[in-house]
C-alpha positions in Angstrom: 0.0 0.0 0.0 1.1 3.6 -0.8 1.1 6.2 1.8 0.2 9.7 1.3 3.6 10.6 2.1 5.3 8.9 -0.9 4.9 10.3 -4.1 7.0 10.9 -7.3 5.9 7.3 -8.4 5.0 6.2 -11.6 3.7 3.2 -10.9 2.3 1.3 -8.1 2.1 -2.4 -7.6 -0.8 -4.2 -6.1 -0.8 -6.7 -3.6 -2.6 -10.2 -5.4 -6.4 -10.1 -5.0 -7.7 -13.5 -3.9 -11.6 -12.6 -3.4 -13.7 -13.4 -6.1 -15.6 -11.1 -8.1 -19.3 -11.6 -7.6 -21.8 -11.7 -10.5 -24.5 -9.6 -9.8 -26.7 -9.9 -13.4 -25.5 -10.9 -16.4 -27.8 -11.1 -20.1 -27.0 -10.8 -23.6 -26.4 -7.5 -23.6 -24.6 -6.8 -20.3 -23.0 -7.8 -17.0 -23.1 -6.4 -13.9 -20.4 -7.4 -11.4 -19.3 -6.8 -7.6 -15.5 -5.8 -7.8 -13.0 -6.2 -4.6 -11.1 -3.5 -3.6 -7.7 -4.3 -4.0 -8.3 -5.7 -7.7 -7.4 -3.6 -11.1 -10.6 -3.2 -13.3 -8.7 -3.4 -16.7 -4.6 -4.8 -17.0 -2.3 -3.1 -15.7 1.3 -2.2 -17.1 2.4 -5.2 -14.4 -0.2 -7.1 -13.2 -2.7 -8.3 -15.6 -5.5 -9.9 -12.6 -8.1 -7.5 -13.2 -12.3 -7.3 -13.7 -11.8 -7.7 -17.1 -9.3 -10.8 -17.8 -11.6 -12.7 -15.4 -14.7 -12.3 -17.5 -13.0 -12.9 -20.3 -13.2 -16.4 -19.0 -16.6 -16.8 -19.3 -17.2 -14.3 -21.9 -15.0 -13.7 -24.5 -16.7 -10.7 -26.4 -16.8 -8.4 -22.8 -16.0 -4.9 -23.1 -15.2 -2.5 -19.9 -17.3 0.8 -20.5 -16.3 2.3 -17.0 -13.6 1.3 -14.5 -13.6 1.8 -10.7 -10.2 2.8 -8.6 -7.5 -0.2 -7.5 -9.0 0.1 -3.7 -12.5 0.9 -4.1 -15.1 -2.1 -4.2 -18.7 -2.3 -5.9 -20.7 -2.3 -8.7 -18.7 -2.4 -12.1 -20.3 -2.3 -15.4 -19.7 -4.4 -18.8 -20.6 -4.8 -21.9 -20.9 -8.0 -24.0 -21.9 -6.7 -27.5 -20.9 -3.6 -29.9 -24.2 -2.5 -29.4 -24.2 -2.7 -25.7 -20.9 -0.8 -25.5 -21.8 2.3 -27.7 -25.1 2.4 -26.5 -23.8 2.6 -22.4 -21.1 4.9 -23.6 -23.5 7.7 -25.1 -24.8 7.1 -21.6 -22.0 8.0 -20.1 -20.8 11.1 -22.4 -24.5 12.3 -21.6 -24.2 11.6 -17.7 -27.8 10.0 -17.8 -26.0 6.7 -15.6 -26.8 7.9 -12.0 -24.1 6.3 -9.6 -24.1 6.1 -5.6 -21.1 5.6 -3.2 -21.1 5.1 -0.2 -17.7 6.0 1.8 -16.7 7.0 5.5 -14.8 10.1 5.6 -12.7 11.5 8.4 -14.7 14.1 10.6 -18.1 15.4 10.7 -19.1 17.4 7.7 -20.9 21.2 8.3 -24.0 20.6 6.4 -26.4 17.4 5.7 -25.9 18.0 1.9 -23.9 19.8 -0.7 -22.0 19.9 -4.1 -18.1 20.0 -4.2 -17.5 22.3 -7.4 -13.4 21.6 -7.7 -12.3 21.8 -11.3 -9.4 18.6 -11.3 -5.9 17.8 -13.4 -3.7 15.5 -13.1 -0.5 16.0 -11.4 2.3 15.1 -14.1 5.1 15.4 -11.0 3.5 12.8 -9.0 1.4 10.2 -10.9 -1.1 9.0 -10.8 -2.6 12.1 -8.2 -4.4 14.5 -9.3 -4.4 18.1 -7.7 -7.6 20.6 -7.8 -6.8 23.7 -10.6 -9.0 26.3 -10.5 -7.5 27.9 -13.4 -6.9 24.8 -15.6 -8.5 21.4 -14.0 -11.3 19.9 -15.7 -14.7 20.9 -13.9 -16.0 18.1 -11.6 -18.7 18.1 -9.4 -19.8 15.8 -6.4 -23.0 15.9 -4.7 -23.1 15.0 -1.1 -25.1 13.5 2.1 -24.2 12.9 5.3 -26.1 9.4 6.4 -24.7 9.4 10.1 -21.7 10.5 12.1 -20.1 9.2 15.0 -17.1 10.8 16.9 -14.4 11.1 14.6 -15.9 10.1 11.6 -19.4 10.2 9.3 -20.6 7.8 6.9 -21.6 10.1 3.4 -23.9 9.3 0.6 -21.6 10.5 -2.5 -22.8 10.9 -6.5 -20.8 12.1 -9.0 -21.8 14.4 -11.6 -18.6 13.8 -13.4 -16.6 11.0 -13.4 -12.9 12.2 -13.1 -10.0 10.4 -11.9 -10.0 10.2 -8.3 -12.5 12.6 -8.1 -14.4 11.2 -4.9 -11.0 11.1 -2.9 -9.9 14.4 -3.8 -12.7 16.1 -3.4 -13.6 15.0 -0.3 -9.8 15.5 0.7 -9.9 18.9 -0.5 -12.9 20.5 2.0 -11.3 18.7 5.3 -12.6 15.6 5.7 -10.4 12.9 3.6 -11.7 8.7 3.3 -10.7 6.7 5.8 -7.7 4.3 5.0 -7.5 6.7 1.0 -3.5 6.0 1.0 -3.3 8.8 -1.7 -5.2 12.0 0.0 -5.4 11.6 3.4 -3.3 12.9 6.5 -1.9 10.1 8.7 -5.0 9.5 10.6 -7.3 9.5 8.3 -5.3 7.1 6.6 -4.8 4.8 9.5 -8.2 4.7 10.6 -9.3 1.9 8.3 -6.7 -1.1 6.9 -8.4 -0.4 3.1 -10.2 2.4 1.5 -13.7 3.1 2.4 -15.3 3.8 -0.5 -18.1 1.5 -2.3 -20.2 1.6 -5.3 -23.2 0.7 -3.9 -25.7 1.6 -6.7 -25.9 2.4 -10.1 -29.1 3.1 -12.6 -28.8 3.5 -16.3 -31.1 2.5 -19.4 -31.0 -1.2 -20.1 -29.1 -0.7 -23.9 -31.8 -3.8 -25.0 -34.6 -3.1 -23.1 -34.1 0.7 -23.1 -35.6 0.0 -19.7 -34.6 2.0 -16.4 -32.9 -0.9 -14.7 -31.0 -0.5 -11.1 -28.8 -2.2 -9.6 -27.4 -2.1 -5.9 -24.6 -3.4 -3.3 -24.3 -4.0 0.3 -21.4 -1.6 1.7 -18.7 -4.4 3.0 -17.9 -1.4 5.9 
């Protein structure tokens, strides 16, 4: 695991990722999986164990049309035609997919609910982080709600607007209250308070790209 402190890397190397990941619906058109944390969703320039090369197994014509980050766990989209693929894409590009995340962040936030509106760009000293620019990041937006809190600590309902890199960890980094056991943004004990990240993708909703059907789909939070 990295810590926060170490940067100037190009390249990080995983620890192997023996937990399965968990087929949640699969069709013609589509499969929706559970993925670990700790487990790539596409090859890396190292490790090829990944979201991706497993499903292959099974289905040889699967297509990623999202990823999720190394360390966070939950729902992970796929496609298994051409169709399928351009059709969830335009999705994307048009931010119709509505996603939810669940994650425990260090501290207890001001307000119930809010937007973080920090424009993000990668850092090209200190791959792969990614710093807030408010001159030249691209814009990203989070929406926000606090579930609970507890001393130290709340648990926060989080959808993305955009889908930048790291944008959930940064952002939450950047107004003061970092996600517990996040070994990229947070301070020491924020990053000590959990032994893995605590973010999840705990629900996702998009048009079925056969059914054209509003179709949902969602996780437990494993923390």
């Amino acid at each position: 695991m990295l810590h926060p402190e170490k940067t100037n890397y190009t390249f990080h190397i995983p620890e192997p990722c023996f937990e399965l990941v968990q087929v949640v619906f699969t069709d013609e058109h589509l499969l929706v999986v559970c993925k670990p944390s700790g487990l790539l969703s596409v090859p890396g320039r190292i490790v090829k164990d990944c979201v991706l090369n497993r499903m292959l197994v099974d289905h040889p014509d699967v297509r990623t049309v999202h990823r999720l980050d190394l360390d966070t766990s939950g729902l992970m989209m796929l496609a298994l035609s051409k169709e399928a693929t351009s059709d969830l894409n335009r999705q994307f590009r048009e931010r119709t997919i509505k996603k939810e995340y669940i994650a425990l962040v260090h501290g207890e936030l001001d307000n119930e609910e809010g937007e973080i509106d920090l424009p993000i760009r990668a850092d090209p000293d200190n791959r792969p982080l990614q710093v807030v620019d408010l001159d030249s990041g691209k814009a990203s937006l989070t929406r926000y709600q606090v579930i609970d809190a507890e001393e130290g600590y709340s648990r926060v309902r989080l959808m993305p607007v955009t889908g930048r890199s790291h944008q959930l960890r940064l952002h939450l980094s950047a107004i003061g209250h970092p996600i517990l056991g996040c070994d990229l943004y947070a301070h020491e004990e924020a990053f000590q308070a959990r032994d893995r990240l605590s973010l999840h993708a705990s629900k996702i909703q998009f048009d079925h790209p056969g059914t054209k059907k509003l179709v949902t789909f969602e996780s437990t939070v494993p923390f």
